[in-house]
KEKOL-435494 format. One line per 8 residues: number of its first residue (from 1); their letters; for each residue x, y, z of C-alpha. Coordinates in nm, 2 decimals. Layout:
# KEKOL-435494
NUM	A	X/Y/Z  ...;
# end
This chain:
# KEKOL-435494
1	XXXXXXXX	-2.00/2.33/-2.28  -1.96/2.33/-1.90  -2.21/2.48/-1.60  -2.48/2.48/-1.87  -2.79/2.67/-1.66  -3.09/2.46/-1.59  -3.29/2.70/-1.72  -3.15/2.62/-2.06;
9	XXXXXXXX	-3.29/2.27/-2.02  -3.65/2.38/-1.95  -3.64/2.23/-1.60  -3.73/2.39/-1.24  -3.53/2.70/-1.17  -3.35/2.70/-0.83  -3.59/2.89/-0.69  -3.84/2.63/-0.73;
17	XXXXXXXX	-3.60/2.37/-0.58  -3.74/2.30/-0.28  -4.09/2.22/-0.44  -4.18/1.89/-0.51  -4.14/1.70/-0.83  -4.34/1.41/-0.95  -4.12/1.18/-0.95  -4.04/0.82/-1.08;
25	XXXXXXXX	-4.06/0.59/-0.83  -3.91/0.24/-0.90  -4.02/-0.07/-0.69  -3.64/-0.06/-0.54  -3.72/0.29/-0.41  -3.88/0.16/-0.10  -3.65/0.19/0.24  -3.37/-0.07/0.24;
33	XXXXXXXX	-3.17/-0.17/0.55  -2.78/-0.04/0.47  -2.58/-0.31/0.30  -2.26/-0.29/0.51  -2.05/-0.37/0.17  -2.22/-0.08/-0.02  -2.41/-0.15/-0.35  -2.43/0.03/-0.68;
41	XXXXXXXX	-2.71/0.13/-0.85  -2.64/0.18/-1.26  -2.92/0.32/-1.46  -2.89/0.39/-1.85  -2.96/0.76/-2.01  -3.21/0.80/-2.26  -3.29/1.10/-2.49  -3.42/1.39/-2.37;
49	XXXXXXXX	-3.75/1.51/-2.49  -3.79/1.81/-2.66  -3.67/2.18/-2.43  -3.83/2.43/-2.54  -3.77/2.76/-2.72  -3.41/2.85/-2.80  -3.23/3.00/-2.47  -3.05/3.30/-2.64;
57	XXXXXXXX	-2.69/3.30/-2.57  -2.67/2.92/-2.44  -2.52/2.72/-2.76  -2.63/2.50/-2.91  -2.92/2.47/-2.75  -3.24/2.38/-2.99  -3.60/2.32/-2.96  -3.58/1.97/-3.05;
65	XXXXXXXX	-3.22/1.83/-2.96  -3.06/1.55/-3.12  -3.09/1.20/-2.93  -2.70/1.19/-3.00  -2.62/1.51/-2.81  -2.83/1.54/-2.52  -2.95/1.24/-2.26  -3.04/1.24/-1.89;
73	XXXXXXXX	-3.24/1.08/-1.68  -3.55/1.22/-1.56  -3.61/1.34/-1.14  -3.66/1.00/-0.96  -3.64/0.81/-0.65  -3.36/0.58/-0.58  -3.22/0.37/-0.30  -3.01/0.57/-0.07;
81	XXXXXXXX	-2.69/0.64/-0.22  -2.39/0.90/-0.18  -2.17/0.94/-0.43  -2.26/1.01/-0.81  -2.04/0.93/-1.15  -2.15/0.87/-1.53  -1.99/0.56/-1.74  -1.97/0.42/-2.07;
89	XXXXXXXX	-1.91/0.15/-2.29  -1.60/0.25/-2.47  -1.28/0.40/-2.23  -1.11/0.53/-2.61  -1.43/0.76/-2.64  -1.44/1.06/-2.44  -1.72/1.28/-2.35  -1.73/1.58/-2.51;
97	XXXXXXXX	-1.96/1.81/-2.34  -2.09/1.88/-1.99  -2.29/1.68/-1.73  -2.46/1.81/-1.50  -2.67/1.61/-1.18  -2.89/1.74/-0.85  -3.01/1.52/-0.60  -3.23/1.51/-0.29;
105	XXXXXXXX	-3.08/1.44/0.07  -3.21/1.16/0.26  -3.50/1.26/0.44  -3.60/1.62/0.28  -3.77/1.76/-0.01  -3.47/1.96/-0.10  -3.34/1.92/-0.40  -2.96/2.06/-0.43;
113	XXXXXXXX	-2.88/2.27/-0.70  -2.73/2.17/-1.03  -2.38/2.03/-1.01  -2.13/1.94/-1.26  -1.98/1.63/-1.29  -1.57/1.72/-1.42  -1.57/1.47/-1.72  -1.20/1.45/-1.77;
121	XXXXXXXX	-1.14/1.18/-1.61  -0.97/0.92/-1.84  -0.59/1.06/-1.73  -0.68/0.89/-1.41  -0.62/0.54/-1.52  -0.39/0.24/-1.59  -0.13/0.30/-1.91  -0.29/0.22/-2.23;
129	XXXXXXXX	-0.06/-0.10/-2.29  -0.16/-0.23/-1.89  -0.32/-0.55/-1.82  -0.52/-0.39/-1.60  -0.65/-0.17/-1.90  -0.70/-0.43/-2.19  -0.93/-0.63/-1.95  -1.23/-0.54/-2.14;
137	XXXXXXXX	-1.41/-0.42/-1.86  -1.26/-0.05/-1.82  -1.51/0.17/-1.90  -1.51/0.52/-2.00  -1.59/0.75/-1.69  -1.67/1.11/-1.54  -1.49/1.19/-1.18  -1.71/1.11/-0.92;
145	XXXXXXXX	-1.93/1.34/-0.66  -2.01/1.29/-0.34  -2.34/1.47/-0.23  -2.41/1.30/0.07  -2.69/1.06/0.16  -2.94/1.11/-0.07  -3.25/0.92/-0.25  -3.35/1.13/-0.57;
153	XXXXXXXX	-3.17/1.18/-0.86  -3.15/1.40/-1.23  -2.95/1.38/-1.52  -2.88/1.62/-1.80  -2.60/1.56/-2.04  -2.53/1.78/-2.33  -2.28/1.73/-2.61  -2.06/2.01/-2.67;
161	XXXXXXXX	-2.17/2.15/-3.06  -1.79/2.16/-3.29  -1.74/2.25/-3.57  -1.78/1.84/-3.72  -2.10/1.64/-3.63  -1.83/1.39/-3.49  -1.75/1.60/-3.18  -2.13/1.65/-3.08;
169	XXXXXXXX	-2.17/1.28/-3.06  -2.25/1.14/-2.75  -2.04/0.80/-2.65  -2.28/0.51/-2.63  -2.39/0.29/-2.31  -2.39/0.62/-2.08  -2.54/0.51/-1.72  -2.54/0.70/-1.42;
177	XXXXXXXX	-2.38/0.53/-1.12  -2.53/0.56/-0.78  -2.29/0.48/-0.51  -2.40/0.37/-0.20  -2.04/0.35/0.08  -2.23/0.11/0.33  -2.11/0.07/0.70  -1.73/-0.02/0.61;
185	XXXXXXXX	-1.82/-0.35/0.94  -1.71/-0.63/0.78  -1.94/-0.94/0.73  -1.89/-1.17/1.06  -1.71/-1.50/0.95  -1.95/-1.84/1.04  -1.79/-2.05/1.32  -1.76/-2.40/1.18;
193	XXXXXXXX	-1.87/-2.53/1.52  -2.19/-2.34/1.58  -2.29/-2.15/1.28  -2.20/-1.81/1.49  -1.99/-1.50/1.43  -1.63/-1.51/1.51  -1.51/-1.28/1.78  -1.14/-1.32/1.79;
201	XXXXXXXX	-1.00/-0.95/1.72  -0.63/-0.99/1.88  -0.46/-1.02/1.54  -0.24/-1.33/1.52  0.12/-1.26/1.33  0.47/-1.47/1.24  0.76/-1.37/1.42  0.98/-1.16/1.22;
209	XXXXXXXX	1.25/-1.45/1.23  0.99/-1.70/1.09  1.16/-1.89/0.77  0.84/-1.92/0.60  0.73/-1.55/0.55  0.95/-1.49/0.28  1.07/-1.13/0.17  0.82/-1.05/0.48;
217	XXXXXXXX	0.53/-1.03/0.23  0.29/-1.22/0.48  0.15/-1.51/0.54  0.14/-1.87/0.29  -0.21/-1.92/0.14  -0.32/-2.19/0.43  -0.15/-1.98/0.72  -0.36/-1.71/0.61;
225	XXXXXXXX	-0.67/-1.92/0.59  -0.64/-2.03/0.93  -0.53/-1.67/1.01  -0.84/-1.54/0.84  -1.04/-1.75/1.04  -0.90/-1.64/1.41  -0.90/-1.29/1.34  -1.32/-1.26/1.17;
233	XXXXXXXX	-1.10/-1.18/0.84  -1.18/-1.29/0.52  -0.92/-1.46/0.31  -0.88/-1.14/0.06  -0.90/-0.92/0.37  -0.59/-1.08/0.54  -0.38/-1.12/0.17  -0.45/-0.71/0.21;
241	XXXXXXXX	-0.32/-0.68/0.56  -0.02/-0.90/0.55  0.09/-0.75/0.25  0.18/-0.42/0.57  0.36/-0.68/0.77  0.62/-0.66/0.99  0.50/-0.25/0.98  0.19/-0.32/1.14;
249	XXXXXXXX	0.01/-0.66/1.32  -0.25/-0.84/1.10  -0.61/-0.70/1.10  -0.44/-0.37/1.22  -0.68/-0.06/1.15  -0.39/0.18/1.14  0.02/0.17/1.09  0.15/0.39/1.39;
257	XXXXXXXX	0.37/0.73/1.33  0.69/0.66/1.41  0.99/0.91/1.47  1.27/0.93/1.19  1.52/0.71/1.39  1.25/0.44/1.48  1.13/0.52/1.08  1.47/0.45/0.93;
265	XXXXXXXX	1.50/0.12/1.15  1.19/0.00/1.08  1.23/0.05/0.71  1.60/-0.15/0.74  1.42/-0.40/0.88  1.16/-0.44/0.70  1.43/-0.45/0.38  1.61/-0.75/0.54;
273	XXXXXXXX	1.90/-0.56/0.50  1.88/-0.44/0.12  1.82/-0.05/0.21  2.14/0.10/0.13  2.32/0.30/0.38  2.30/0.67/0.20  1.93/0.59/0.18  1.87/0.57/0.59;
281	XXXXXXXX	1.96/0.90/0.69  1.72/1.05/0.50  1.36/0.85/0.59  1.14/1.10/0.72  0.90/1.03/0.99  0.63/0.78/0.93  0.27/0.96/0.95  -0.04/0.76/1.10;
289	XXXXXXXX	-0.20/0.56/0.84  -0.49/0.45/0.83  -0.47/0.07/0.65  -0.80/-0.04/0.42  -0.91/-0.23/0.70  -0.93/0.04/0.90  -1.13/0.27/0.65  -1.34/-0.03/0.53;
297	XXXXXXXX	-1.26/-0.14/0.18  -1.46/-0.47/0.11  -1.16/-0.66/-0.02  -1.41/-0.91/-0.25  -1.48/-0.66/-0.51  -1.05/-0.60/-0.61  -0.90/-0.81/-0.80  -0.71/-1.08/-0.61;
305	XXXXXXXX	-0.29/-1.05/-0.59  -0.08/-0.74/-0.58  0.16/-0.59/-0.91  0.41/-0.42/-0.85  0.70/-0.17/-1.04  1.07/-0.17/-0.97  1.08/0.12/-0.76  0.94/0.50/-0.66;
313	XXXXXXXX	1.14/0.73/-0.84  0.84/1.01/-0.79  0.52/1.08/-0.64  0.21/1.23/-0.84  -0.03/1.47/-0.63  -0.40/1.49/-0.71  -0.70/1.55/-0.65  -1.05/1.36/-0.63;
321	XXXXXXXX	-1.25/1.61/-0.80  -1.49/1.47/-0.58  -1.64/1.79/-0.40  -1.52/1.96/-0.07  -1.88/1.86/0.10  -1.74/1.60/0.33  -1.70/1.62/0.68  -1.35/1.44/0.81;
329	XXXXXXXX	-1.55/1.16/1.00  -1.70/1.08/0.68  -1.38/1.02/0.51  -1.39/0.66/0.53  -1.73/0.64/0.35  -1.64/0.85/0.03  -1.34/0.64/-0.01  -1.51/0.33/0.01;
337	XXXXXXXX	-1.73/0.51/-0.26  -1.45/0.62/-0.46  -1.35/0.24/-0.46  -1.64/0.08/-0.57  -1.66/0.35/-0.83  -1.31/0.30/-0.94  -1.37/-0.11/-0.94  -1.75/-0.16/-0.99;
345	XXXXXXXX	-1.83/0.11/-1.23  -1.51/0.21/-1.41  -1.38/-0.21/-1.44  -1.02/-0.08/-1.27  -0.83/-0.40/-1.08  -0.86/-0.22/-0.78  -0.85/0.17/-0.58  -0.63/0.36/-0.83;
353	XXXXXXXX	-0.44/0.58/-0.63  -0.18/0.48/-0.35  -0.31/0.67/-0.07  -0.55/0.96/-0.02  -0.55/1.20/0.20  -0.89/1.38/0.41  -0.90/1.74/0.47  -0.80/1.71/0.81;
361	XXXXXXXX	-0.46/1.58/0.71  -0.53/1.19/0.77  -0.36/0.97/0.56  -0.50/0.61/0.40  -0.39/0.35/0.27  -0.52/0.30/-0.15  -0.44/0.04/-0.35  -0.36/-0.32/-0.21;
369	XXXXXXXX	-0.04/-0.39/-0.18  0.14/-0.31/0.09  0.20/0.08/0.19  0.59/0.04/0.19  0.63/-0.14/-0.13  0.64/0.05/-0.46  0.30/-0.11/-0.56  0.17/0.00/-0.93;
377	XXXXXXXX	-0.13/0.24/-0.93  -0.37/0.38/-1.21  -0.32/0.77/-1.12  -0.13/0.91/-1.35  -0.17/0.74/-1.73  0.20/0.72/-1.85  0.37/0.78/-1.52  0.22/0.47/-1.33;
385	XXXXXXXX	0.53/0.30/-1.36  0.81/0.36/-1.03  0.58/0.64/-0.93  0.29/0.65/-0.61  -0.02/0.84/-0.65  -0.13/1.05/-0.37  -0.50/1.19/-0.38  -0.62/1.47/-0.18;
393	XXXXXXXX	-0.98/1.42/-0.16  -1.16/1.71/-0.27  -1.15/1.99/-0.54  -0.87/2.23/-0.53  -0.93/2.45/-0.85  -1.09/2.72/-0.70  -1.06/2.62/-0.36  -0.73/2.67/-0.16;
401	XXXXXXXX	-0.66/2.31/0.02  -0.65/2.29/0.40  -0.33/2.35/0.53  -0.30/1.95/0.74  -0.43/1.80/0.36  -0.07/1.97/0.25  0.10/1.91/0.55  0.01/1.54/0.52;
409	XXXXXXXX	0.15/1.53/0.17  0.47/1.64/0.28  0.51/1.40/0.57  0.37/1.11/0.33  0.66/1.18/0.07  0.89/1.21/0.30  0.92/0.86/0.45  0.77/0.67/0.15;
417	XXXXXXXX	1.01/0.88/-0.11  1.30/0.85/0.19  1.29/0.46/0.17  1.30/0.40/-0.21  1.64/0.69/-0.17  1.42/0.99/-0.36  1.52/1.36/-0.25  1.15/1.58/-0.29;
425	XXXXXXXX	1.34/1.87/-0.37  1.52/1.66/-0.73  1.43/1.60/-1.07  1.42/1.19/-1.21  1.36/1.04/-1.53  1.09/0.85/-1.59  1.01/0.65/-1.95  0.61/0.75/-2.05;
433	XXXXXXXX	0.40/0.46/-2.12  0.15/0.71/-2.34  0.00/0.98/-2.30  -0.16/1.30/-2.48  0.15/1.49/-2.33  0.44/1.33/-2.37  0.49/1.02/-2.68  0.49/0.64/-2.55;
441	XXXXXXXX	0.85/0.56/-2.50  1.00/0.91/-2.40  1.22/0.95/-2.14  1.11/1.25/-1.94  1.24/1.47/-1.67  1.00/1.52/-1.43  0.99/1.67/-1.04  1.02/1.38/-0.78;
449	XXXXXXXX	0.73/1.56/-0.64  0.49/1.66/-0.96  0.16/1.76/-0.99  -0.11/1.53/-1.22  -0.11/1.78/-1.48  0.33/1.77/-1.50  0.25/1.43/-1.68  -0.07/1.42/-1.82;
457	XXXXXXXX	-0.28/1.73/-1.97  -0.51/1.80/-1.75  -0.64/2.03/-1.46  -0.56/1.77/-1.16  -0.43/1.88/-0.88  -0.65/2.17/-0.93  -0.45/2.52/-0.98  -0.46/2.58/-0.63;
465	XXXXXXXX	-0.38/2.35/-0.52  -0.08/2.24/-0.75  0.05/2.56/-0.64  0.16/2.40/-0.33  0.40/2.19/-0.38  0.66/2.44/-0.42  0.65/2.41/-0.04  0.58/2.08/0.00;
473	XXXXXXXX	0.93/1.98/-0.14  1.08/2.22/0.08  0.92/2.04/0.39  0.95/1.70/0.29  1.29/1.73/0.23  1.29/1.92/0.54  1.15/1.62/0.68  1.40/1.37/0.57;
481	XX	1.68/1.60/0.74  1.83/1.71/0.40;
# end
């Protein structure tokens, strides 16, 4: 049952928001300095206690709920976080029902209306048969909100009632996740010398002809240790930036636009050759992007090393489901959220889409890997495979996305499509890997510029704003000069 009232649930109607609540107030509570990694604070659901008096017309709403169908957490203070999910133990179990959290902003008594969480959120994920998913630490998870600084929190979760007692079950371990983005500055390296912070930023790089930097995939393990060092980098943060070389300098916070002619050379170059000739002519420009360094991502929580697919046949569009309540400057933080949510809480190897995109039309680099190579997401389960996931962050279902979010898109698929040889306005094949669309094994005929819900069941882009990408083939192939 979704947008269940919080008047159903006995608790302060939103008039009495504002007032104050007696809260629980743990000993971590207290004012903390900002951890400049971020930090994640996980606290489990317990039963509810007992509502109230039947709220006519509200389902399966009782006096005295099952502990199985409804859990929460009661108003309490928290260390400073900014983002919000629910997990649990098993990723095969979904959550049938709603969820449903408010929180206080930093610094206020004003507690923010009741917000749902969207709980289908599985589709955004590795394929069932993935490494990356039989880890045994993939959990079961809700999208993610961001609501801004805040330091109070409240749960209410409510199993949807069926027809069996099977589907008003509750899946077991639930925990709230409280994500806190940090400052993004990474932790200064020691000097071996004098104990002090390295200051070197000038980013060190091979020369393109260098013999050692094979397939120009960076750096060997003790050139980037010593490269590490004379940038402030940490090892894992410089196996993440050379992985962009020869397109960008090590430690770069950005890969430059280019023009189409300097984008098609710089793609033949950085193929050694291997890009075929009816490929070039249609590279569109390279957009700014904006690498993880430069948004950033705290390369230690990731798993180490990069897996790649054969190629990009097609690019998947989505959305966050995260909330429209960002402003562009605070990009950066919710995606450094949306990372430790992806890795931390839901056990995922690492970001699971390719890039993202802000409202303003700024593009970032996702998961590790390299932004020209056709690196192997978790975005759309089935389709991961010689496809790129592209996330627009926000919530598009009833909100039309801003016109540079789609304009971005468009630019983005055109070079990144354009090097791999993919027109946006075609159709490819691609072989499912599972799904509750289309059978493990299929081969099926997809757009090379699809929507979430074209391979997987499920809302994602959001209706409005999947119902732009009509368009946005049209100007990425625009784009690419075709």
């Amino acid at each position: 049952m979704r947008g269940f009232l919080a008047s159903s649930i006995g608790v302060a109607t939103a008039a009495a928001l504002a007032l104050p609540l007696a809260l629980s107030t743990p000993a971590q509570a207290e004012s903390v300095p900002v951890d400049p990694a971020g930090s994640t604070q996980s606290l489990p659901l317990v039963p509810l206690a007992p509502s109230g008096a039947r709220i006519p017309g509200v389902p399966g709403m009782s006096a005295a709920p099952d502990p199985a169908e409804t859990r929460g957490l009661a108003a309490r203070e928290v260390k400073t976080f900014s983002l919000v999910g629910l997990v649990w133990d098993d990723v095969s179990t979904p959550l049938v029902g709603s969820v449903q959290v408010r929180t206080r902003a930093v610094g206020t008594r004003q507690w923010s209306h009741w917000q749902d969480l969207d709980t289908h959120n599985g589709e955004h994920a590795a394929d069932p048969d993935a490494t990356e998913r039989g880890t045994g630490r993939v959990r079961g998870s809700t999208a993610p909100l961001w609501v801004g600084a805040s330091d109070a929190v409240e749960v209410r979760v409510q199993a949807e009632t069926g027809t069996t007692r099977s589907a008003s079950r509750l899946p077991s371990g639930m925990r709230i996740e409280l994500v806190d983005p940090g400052s993004g500055a990474p932790v200064a390296l020691l000097d071996g010398k004098n104990g002090t912070g390295t200051t070197t930023t000038r980013p060190a790089q091979r020369p393109a002809d260098d013999p050692d930097d094979e397939g120009g995939s960076g750096d060997s393990d003790d050139d980037k240790g010593d490269t590490a060092v004379q940038t402030g980098m940490t090892m894992e943060m410089a196996e993440a930036s050379s992985a962009n070389l020869p397109h960008a300098p090590l430690g770069a916070l950005e890969i430059p636009a280019l023009n189409k002619a300097d984008s098609t050379a710089d793609a033949v170059f950085a193929s050694d050759g291997e890009l075929t000739a009816a490929a070039a002519p249609y590279i569109g420009p390279r957009p700014k992007i904006v690498t993880r360094r430069g948004w950033g991502a705290d390369e230690s929580l990731r798993e180490t090393g990069f897996v790649y697919t054969s190629t990009v046949k097609a690019a998947f569009v989505h959305h966050t489901a995260s909330g429209n309540n960002y402003a562009c400057k605070d990009a950066p933080a919710v995606l450094r959220s949306l990372y430790r949510y992806h890795v931390v809480s839901s056990g995922w190897r690492d970001f699971g889409y390719n890039f993202a995109v802000d409202k303003c039309g700024t593009v970032y680099e996702g998961r590790a890997g390299g932004v020209a190579k056709p690196v192997l997401g978790a975005h759309t389960m089935g389709f991961n495979a010689d496809s790129m996931g592209i996330a627009v962050i926000g919530t598009y279902t009833s909100t039309a996305p801003p016109a540079p979010a789609v304009d971005a898109v468009a630019r983005l698929t055109a070079w990144k499509l354009g090097i791999f040889g993919a027109d946006p306005r075609a159709k490819t094949t691609l072989k499912s890997g599972g799904g509750n669309r289309y059978p493990k094994g299929s081969n099926v005929k997809l757009n090379v510029i699809s929507g979430h819900r074209d391979g997987f069941a499920t809302e994602c882009p959001g209706r409005l704003l999947y119902n732009q990408l009509p368009p946005t083939r049209t100007s990425s192939a625009k784009l690419q000069g075709r």
